[in-house]
C-alpha positions as CSV (number, residue, x, y, z in Angstrom):
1,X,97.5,44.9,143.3
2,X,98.9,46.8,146.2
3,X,95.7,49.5,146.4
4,X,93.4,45.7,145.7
5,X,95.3,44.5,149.1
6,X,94.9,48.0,150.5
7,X,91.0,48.1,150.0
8,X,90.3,44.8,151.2
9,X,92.3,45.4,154.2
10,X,90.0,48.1,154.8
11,X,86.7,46.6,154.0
12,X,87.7,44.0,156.6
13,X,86.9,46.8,159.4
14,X,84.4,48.5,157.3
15,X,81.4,49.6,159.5
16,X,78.0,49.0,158.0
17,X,76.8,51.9,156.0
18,X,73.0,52.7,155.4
19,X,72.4,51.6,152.2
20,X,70.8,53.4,149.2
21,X,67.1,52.0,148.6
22,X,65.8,51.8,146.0
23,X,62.2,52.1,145.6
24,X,61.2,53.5,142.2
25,X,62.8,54.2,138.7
26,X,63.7,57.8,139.1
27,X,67.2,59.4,139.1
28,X,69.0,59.2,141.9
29,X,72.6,61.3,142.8
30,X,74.2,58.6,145.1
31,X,77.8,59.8,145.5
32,X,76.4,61.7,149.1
33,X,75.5,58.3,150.1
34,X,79.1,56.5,149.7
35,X,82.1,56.9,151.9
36,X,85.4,58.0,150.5
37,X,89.0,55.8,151.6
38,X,90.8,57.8,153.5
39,X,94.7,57.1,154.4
40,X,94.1,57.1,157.9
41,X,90.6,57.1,158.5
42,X,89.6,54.1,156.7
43,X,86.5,54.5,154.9
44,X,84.5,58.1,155.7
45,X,80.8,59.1,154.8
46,X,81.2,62.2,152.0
47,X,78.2,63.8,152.7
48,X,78.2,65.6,149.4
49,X,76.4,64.8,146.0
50,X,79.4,65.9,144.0
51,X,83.1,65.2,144.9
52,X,85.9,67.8,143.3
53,X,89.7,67.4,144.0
54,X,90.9,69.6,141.2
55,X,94.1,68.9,139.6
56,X,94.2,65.4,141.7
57,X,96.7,62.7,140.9
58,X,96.1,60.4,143.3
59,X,93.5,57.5,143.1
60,X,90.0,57.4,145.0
61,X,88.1,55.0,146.3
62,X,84.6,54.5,146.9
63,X,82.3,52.7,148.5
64,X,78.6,52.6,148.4
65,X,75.5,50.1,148.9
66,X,72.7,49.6,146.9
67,X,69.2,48.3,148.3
68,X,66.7,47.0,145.8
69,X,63.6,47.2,147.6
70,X,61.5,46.2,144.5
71,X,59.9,42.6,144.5
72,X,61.8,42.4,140.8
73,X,65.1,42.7,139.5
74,X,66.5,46.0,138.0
75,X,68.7,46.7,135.6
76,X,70.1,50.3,136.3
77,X,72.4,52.6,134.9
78,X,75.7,53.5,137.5
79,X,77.0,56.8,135.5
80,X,79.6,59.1,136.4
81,X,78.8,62.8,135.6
82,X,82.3,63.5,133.7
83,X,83.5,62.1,130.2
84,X,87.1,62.9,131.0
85,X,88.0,61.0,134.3
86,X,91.2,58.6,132.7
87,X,90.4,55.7,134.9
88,X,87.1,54.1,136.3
89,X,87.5,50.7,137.9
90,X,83.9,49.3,139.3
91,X,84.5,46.0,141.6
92,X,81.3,44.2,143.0
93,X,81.6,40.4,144.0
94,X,80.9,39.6,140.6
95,X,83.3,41.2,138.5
96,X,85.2,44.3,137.6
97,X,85.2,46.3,135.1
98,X,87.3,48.9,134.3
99,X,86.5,52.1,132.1
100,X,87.5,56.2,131.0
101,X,89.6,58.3,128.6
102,X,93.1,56.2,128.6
103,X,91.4,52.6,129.5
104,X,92.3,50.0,126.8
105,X,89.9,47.4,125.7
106,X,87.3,48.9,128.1
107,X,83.4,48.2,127.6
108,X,82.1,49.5,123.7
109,X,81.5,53.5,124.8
110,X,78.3,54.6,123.3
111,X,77.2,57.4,125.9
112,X,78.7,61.2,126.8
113,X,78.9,60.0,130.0
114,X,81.1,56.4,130.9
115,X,78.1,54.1,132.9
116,X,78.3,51.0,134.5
117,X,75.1,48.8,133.7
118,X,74.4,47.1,136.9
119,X,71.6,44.3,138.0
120,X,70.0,44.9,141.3
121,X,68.7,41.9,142.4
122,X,65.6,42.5,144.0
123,X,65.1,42.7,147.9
124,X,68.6,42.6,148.6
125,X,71.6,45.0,149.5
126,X,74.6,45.3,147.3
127,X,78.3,46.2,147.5
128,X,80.0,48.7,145.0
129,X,83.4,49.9,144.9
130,X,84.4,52.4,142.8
131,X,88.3,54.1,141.8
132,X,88.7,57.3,140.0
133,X,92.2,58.4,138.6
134,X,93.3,60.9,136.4
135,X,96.6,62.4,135.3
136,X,96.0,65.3,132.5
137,X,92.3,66.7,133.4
138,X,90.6,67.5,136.7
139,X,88.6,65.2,138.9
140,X,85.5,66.1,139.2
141,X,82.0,64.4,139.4
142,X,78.8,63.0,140.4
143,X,77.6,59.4,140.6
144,X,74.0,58.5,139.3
145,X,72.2,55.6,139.4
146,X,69.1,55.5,137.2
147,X,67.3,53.0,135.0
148,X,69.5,52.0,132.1
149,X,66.7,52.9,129.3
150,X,66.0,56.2,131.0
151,X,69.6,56.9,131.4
152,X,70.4,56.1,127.4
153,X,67.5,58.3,126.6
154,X,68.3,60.7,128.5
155,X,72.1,61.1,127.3
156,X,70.9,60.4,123.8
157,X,68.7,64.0,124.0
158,X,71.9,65.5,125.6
159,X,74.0,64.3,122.8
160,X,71.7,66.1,119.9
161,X,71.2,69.4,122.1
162,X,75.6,69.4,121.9
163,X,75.6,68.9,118.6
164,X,73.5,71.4,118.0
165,X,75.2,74.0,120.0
166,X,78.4,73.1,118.4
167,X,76.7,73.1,114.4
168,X,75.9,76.9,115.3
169,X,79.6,77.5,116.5
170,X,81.0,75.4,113.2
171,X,78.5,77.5,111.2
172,X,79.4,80.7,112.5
173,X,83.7,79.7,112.3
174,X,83.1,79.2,108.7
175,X,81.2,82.1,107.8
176,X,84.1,83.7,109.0
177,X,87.0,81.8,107.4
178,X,85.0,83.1,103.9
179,X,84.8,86.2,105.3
180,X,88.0,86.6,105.7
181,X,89.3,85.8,102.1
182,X,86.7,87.8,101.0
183,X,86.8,90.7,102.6
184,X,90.8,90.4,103.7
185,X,89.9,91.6,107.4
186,X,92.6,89.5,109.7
187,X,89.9,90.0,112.7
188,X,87.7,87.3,111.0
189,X,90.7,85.0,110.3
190,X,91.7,85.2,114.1
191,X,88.3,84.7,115.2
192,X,87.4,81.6,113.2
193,X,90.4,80.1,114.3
194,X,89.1,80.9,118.0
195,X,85.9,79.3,117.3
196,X,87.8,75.9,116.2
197,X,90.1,76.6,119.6
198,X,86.6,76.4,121.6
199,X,85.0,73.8,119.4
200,X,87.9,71.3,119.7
201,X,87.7,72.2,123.5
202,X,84.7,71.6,123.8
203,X,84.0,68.1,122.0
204,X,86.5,66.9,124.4
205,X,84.9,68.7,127.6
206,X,81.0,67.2,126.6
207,X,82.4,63.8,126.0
208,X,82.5,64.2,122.0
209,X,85.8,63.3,121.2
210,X,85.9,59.8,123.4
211,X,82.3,58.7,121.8
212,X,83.0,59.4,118.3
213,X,87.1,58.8,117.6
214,X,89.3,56.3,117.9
215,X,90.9,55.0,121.3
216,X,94.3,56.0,119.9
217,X,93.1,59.6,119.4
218,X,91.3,59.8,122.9
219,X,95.1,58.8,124.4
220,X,96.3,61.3,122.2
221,X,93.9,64.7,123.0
222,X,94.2,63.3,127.1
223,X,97.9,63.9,126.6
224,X,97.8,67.8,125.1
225,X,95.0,69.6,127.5
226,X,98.0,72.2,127.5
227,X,98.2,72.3,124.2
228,X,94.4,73.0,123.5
229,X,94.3,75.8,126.4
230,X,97.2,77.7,124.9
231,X,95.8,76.7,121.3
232,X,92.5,78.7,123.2
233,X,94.2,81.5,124.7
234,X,96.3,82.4,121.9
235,X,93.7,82.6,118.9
236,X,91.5,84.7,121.6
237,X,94.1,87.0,122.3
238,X,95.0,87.9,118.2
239,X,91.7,88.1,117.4
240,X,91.3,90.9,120.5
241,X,94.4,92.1,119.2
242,X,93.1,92.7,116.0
243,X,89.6,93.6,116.5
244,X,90.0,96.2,119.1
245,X,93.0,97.7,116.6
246,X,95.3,97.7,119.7
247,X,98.8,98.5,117.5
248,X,97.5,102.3,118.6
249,X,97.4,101.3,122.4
250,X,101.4,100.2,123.3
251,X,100.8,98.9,126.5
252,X,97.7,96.7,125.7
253,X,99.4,95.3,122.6
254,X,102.7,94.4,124.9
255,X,99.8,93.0,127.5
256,X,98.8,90.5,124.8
257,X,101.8,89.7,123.4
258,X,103.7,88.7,127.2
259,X,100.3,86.5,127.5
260,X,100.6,84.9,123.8
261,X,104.3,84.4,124.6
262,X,104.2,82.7,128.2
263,X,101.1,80.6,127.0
264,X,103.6,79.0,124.0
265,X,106.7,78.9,126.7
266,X,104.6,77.0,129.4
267,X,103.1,74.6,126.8
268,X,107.1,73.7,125.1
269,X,108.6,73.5,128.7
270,X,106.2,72.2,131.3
271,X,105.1,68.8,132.0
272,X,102.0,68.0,131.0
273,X,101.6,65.6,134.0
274,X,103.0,67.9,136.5
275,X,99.8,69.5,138.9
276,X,101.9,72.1,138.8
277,X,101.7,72.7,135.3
278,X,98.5,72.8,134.6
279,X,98.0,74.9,137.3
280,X,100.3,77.5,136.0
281,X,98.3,77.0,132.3
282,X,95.3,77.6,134.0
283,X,96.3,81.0,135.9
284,X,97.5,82.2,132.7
285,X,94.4,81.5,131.2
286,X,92.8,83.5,134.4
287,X,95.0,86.2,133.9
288,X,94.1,86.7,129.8
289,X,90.3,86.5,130.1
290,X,90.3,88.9,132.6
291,X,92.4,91.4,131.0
292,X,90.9,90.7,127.7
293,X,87.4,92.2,129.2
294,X,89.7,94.9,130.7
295,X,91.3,95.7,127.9
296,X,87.9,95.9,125.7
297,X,87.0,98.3,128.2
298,X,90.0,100.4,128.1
299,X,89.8,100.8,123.9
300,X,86.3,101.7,124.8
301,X,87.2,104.5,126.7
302,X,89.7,105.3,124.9
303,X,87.0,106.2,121.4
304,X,87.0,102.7,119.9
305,X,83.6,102.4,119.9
306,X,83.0,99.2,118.2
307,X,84.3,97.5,121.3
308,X,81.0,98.1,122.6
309,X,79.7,94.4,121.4
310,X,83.0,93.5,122.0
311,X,82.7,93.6,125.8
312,X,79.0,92.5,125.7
313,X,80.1,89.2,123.4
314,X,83.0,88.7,125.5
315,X,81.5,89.3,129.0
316,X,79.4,86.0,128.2
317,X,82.2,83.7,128.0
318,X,83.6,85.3,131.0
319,X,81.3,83.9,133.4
320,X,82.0,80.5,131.8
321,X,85.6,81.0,131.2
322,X,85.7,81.7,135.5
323,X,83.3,78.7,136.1
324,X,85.2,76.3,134.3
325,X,88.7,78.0,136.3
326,X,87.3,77.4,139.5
327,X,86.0,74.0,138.8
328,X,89.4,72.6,137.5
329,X,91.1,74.2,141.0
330,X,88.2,72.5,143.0
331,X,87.0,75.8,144.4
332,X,83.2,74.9,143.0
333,X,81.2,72.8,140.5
334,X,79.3,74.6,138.9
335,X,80.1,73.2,135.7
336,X,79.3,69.7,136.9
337,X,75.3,70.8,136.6
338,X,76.0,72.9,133.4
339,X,78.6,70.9,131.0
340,X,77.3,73.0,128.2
341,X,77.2,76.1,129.6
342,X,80.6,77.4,127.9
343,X,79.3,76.1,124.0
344,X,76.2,77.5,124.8
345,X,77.3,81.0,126.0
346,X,80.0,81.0,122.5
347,X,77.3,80.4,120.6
348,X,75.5,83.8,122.0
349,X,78.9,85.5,122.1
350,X,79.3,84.6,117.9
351,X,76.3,85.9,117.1
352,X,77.4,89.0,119.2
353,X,80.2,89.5,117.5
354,X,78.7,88.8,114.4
355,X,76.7,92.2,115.3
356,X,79.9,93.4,116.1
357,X,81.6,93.1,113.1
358,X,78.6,94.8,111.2
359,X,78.8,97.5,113.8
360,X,82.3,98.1,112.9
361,X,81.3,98.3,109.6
362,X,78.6,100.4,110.3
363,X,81.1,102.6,112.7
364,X,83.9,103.1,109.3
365,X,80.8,103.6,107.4
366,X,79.8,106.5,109.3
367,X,83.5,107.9,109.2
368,X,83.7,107.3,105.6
369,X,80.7,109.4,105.1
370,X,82.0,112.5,107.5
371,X,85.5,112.3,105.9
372,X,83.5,112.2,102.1
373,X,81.8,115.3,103.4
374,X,84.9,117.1,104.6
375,X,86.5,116.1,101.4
376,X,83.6,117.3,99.8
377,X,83.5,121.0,101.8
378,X,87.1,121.1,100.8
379,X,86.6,121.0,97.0
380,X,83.6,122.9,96.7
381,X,85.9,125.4,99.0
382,X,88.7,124.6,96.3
383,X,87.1,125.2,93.7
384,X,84.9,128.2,94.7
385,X,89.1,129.4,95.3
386,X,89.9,128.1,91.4
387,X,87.0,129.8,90.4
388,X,87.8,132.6,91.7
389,X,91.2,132.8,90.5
390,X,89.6,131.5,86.9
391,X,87.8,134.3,86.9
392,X,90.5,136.5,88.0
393,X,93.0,135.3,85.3
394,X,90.6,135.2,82.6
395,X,89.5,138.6,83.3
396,X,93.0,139.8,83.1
397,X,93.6,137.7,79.8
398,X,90.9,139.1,78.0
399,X,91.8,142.1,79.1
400,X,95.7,141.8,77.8
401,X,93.8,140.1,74.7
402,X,91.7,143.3,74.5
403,X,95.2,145.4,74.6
404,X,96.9,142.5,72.2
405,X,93.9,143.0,69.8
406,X,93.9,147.2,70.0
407,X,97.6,147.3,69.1
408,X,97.6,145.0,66.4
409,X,94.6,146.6,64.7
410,X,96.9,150.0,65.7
411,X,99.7,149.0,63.7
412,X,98.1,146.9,61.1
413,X,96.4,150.4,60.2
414,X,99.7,152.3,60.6
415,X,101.6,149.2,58.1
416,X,97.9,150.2,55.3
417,X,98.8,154.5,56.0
418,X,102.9,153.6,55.4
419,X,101.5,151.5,51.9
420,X,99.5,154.3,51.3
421,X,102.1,156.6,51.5
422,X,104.7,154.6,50.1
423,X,102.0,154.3,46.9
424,X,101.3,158.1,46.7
425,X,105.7,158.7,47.0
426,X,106.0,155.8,44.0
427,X,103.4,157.9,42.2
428,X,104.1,161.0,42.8
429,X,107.7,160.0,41.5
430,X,106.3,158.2,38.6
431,X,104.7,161.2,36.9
432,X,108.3,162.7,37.3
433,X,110.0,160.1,35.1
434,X,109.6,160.6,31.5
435,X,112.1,157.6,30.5
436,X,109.6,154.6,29.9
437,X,110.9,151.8,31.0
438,X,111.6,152.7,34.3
439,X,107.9,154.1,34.2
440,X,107.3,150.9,33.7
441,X,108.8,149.1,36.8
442,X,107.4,152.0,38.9
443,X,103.6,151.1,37.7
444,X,104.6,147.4,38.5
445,X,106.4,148.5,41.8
446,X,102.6,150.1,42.6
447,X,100.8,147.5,41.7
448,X,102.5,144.9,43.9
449,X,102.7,147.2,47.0
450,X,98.8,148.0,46.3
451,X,98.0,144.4,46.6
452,X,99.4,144.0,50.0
453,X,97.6,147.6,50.9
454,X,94.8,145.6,49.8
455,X,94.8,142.8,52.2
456,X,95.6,145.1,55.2
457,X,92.8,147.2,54.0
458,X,90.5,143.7,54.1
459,X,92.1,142.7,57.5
460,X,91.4,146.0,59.2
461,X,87.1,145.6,58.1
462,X,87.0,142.0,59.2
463,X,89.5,142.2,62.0
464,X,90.6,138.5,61.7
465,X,93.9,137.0,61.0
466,X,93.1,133.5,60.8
467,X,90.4,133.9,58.1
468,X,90.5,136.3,55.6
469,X,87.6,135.8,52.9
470,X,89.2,135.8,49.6
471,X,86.2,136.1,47.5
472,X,86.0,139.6,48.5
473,X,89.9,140.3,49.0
474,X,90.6,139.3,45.3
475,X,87.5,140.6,43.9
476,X,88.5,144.1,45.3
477,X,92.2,144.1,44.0
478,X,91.2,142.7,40.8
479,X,88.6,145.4,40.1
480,X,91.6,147.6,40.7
481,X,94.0,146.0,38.3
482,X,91.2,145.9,35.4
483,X,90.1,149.7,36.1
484,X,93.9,150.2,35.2
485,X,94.3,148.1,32.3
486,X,90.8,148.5,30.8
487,X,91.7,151.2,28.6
488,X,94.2,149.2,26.8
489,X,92.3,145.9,26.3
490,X,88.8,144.8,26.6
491,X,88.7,142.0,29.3
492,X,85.9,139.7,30.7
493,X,87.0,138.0,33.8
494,X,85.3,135.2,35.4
495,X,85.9,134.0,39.1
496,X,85.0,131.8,41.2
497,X,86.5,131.5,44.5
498,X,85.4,129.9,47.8
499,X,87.7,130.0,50.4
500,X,89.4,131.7,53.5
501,X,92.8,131.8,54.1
502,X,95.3,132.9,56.7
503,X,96.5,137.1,56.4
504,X,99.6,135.6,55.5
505,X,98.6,133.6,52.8
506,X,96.0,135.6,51.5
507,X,98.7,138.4,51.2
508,X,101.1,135.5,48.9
509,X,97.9,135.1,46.7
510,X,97.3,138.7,46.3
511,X,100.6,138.8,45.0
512,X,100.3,136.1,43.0
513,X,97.2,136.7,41.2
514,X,98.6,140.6,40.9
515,X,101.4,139.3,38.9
516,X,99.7,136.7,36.5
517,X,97.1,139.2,35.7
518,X,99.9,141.7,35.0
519,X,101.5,139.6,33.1
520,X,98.3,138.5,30.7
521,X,97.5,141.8,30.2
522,X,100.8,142.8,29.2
523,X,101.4,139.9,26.9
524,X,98.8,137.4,26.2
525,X,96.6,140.0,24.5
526,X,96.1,142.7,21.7
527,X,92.5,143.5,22.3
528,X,90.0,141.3,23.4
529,X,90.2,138.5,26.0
530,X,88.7,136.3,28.9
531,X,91.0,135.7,32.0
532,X,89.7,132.8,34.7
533,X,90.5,132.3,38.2
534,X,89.1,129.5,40.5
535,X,90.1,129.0,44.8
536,X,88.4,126.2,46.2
537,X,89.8,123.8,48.6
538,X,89.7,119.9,47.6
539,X,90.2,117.2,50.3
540,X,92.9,117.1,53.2
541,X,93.0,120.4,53.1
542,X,94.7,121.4,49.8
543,X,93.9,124.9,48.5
544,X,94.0,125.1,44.6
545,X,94.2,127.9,42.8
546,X,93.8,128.0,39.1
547,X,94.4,131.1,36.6
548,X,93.6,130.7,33.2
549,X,93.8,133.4,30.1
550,X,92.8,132.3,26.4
551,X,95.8,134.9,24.6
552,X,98.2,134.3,22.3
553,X,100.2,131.8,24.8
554,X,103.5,131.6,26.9
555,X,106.5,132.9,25.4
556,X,109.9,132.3,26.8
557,X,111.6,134.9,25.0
558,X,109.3,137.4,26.2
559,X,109.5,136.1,29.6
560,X,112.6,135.4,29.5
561,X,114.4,136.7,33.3
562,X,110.7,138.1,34.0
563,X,110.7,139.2,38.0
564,X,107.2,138.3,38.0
565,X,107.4,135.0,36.9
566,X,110.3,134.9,39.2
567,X,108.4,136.4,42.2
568,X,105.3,134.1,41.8
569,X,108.3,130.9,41.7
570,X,109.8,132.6,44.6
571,X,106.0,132.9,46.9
572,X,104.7,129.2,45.8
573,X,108.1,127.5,46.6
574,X,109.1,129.6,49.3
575,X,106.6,130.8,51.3
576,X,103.4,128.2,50.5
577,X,105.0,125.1,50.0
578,X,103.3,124.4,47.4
579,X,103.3,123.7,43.6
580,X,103.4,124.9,40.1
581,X,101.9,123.5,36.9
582,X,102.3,125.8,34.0
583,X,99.8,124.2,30.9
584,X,99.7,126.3,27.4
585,X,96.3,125.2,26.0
586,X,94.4,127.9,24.1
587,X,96.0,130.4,26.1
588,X,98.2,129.8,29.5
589,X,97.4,128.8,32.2
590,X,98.9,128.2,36.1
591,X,97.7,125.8,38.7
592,X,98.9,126.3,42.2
593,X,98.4,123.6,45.1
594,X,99.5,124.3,48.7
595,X,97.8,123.7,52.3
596,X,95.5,126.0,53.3
């Protein structure tokens, strides 16, 4: 009531003002044709077509005349330019209405802009007052009078070119929330969440947020600008954190964090009504974006050279970012002319950084590939080194293999000249000894040391200890034992034998079969005979060797404490592991089964 009493003591020594005529249906920016209240000065022209007091908490008044120079009434549109003036009271002599941000129960709000639907009657002149107050946001705005279908359309097409704008940003934040998961890069994370810092922003700043919520949540956005501007400053400065990598650049990093830290500190401490708090929220914001572009420049510099579209992207919203400073200190209006300058300039600055983040990629491709090559140059160099050293080694293996080789062949021919020896001393000796049983155990003494002669003599032709072919091993040591016994008996002997063996084994049969033919020569026959032997190998590798002779059979008390019989015991048991089956069916016969 006191600033009603104040403005109609005022208009009571109001000078006439030159009213605004109205002649046609086009727009019209009247605000340069109204006077302002001052204090002292009463009521002064403005002279301007825009009026911006900044961070102003005091009320304004205005008052203007309207001139309908039409021979029919008009129904026009009184809009103010900004959506987030608080408080709009209009007072003609008919009525007053009151409208803005944190006006209960105002007029239904359909429009980005608040607008005052007016009737002009026709050929006369009008009074209007106007009062603007705000408390969280900046006052600043035009005043435009134009024909209320005109106006509607108008703010309709401005309405779907925001939406728009802001569908790209909200496409863009959530291609890079999935991105994010996906890929696990924090940089996407941070910038998503700086999108939705701009978007929210921005629905507020275009009018978005008082046409399509509830008045409760108008009251409420109004009452956190603070929190929205740090909300801002803080997802832009961890997404530059993270992006431009700046953990490697101390001072930067420290420069981001004191910003991030005294954007939280003003927003928990400050008033938001105090001037002087928004202010101090504003230079900080003043202070980040312009060391943001610095910094991108500096990491630049410094090698980092996906901060190239980084600086492009960002450079954008700069000009934006310092319009929209200025205007809220009252320095300019630029923004006043271009509310969707900053959405539209984000949208650019995604698609940017979009670029950006394939250039990156791109970038660590390009590294990858130079590190894969080094890598590769240094193990082909490796192993050109290990093949060298392969080659190196190898050569002086075979040659100790050659050396290994030489001396064993050296003394496995020296061990076949000590047999031989050793056979031509037992000989020798035996035609010395007339008493006939010992002339007996020196033939059998010869007979076994010949049959190891004999496998040396087979090792030192085929020159192979792992595989000594018995077929021939056996065939030449029994065509020695039958020469010696052939005078005595009349033999047929039938072989059949299939297999290598080890030198060490293959020495154990010799023995062996040595001994059993002995043994059926000596005893199982008085003339004639047939003696059989069959090696072969039957599965999982178990050698079989079976010895049969068709003579007058096994007898024990022949036998009886025989060395042979004890010697062959002794080599199966011992020495192969194996077993032996002694069967006495027409004739005797042995069967021996070890692993081969």
């Amino acid at each position: 009531m006191k600033s009603l009493w104040l403005l109609l003591l005022w208009i009571s020594i109001l000078p006439a003002l030159n009213p605004i005529e109205i002649s046609s249906l086009d727009r019209i920016s009247i605000l340069g044709y109204c006077d302002k209240l001052h204090p002292k000065d009463g009521f002064v022209p403005l002279r301007s077509s825009h009026l911006n007091l900044g961070l102003h908490h005091q009320s304004v008044w205005l008052h203007c005349q309207i001139k309908n120079s039409r021979d029919d009434n008009l129904t026009y549109a009184l809009s103010i330019s900004s959506p987030l003036i608080e408080d709009i009271t209009l007072i003609d002599k008919n009525q007053t209405i009151k409208m803005g941000m944190l006006v209960k129960n105002s007029m239904e709000h359909k429009t980005l802009s608040y607008y005052f639907p007016i009737v002009l009657i026709s050929n006369q002149v009008q009074d209007y007052y106007i009062k603007m107050e705000t408390l969280y946001t900046p006052l600043d705005f035009s005043i435009f009078l134009e024909e209320i279908n005109n106006f509607l359309d108008h703010d309709k097409n401005a309405q779907l070119i925001n939406i728009f704008l802001l569908g790209i940003i909200v496409a863009l934040m959530l291609y890079a929330f999935i991105l994010s998961f996906y890929i696990g890069d924090r940089s996407y994370l941070f910038y998503a969440l700086y999108l939705l810092a701009v978007i929210y922003q921005q629905v507020t700043y275009l009018g978005l947020i008082q046409l399509y919520t509830p008045a409760w949540f108008v009251a409420f956005d109004a009452k956190i600008t603070m929190g929205k501007i740090s909300f801002l400053i803080v997802s832009s400065a961890l997404f530059a954190m993270s992006f431009l990598e700046t953990k490697i650049f101390k001072l930067l990093h420290w420069g981001y964090l004191l910003i991030i830290l005294s954007s939280l500190l003003e927003v928990i401490f400050l008033n938001p009504k105090g001037s002087i708090s928004l202010y101090l929220m504003i230079l900080t914001g003043a202070i980040f974006i312009l060391y943001n572009l610095v910094a991108g420049i500096i990491v630049y510099k410094k090698g980092k050279k996906e901060a190239r579209l980084f600086i492009v992207g960002f450079t954008l919203v700069f000009f934006s970012y310092f319009l929209m400073i200025i205007d809220a200190l009252g320095i300019a209006s630029v923004m006043l002319y271009f509310r969707n300058l900053l959405i539209f300039t984000t949208a650019i600055e995604a698609l940017v950084l979009s670029l950006a983040f394939a250039d990156r990629y791109l970038i660590l491709q390009k590294s990858k590939e130079k590190v894969d090559r080094l890598m590769l140059d240094e193990a082909k160099n490796r192993e050109s080194i290990i093949q060298s050293e392969v080659i190196k080694k190898t050569q002086a293996l075979n040659l100790a293999l050659q050396e290994k080789e030489l001396l064993m062949q050296e003394i496995h021919h020296r061990v076949k000249n000590n047999l031989q020896i050793i056979l031509s001393m037992i000989r020798l000796q035996n035609d010395t000894v007339t008493d006939p049983q010992l002339k007996k155990i020196m033939f059998q003494l010869e007979m076994r040391i010949n049959a190891i002669a004999k496998s040396y003599m087979n090792l030192i032709t085929r020159n192979s200890l792992e595989s000594v072919d018995m077929d021939r091993y056996l065939s030449s040591l029994l065509d020695d034992l039958v020469a010696l016994y052939d005078s005595q008996h009349t033999i047929e002997l039938n072989k059949s034998i299939s297999v290598h063996l080890p030198f060490r084994k293959a020495v154990y049969i010799g023995l062996i079969i040595n001994e059993l033919i002995s043994n059926s020569f000596k005893h199982a026959f008085q003339g004639e005979g047939i003696i059989t032997i069959k090696l072969y190998r039957e599965e999982q590798e178990e050698v079989v060797l079976e010895f049969r002779d068709n003579g007058q059979g096994f007898s024990e008390h022949l036998q009886s404490g025989s060395l042979g019989l004890m010697l062959i015991e002794t080599l199966v048991v011992g020495q192969l592991q194996g077993s032996l089956t002694r069967e006495q069916i027409e004739g005797t016969g042995y069967i021996i089964r070890f692993l081969g």
